[in-house]
N, C-alpha and C positions, 0 to 999 in steps of 0.2 A: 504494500500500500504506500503509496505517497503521500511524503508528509504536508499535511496541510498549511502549515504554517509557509512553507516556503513555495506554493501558489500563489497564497494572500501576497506574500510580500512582492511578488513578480507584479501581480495586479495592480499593489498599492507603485510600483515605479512606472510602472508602462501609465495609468493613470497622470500620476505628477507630471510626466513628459510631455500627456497627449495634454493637461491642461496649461504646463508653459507654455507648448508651441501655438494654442491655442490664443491666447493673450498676446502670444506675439504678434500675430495675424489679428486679430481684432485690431488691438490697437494702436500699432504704426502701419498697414494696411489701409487704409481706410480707402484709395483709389478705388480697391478690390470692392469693398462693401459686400454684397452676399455672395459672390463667389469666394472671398475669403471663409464664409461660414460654408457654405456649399462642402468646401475643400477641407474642413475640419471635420464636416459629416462622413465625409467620401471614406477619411482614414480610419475615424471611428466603426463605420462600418464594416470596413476591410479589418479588423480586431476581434468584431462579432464573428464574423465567415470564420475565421481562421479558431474560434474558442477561446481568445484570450478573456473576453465578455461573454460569458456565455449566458449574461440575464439579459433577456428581450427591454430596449429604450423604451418600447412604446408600438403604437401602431403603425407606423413607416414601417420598423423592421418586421412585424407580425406578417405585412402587405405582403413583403417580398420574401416572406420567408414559407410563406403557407400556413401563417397558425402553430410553427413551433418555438416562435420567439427567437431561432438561431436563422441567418440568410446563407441557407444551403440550397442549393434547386432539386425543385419537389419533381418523381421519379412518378411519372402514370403509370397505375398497376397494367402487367398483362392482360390480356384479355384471354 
């Protein structure tokens, strides 16, 4: 089993990082205006796909995810 403690703390850095570069982009960006935010969604996103987040934002990622809260692409059963 892996130890939990040393997930959380992955989460808690990849977090810190995705919120400086965030801030950095918000606010000396400002040309950019919402494609600066666009492009904070875009990485956050790309964190969800990959399981670094693996709790659903909200209903953006529900959308594209199919209702599993994670944005994997949903597989049509055989027929």
């Amino acid at each position: 089993m892996k130890p939990v403690s040393k997930h959380i703390a992955t989460v808690d850095i990849v977090t810190q990082v995705l919120r400086s570069r965030a801030k950095f982009l918000v606010k000396y960006d400002d040309a950019l205006g919402r494609r600066a935010k666009v492009m904070i969604g875009k990485s956050q996103d790309r964190l969800h796909r990959h399981g670094i987040f693996p709790i659903s934002r909200g209903i953006r990622d529900l959308a594209h995810s199919g209702g599993n809260g994670v944005s994997t692409p949903v597989m049509n059963p055989a027929r």
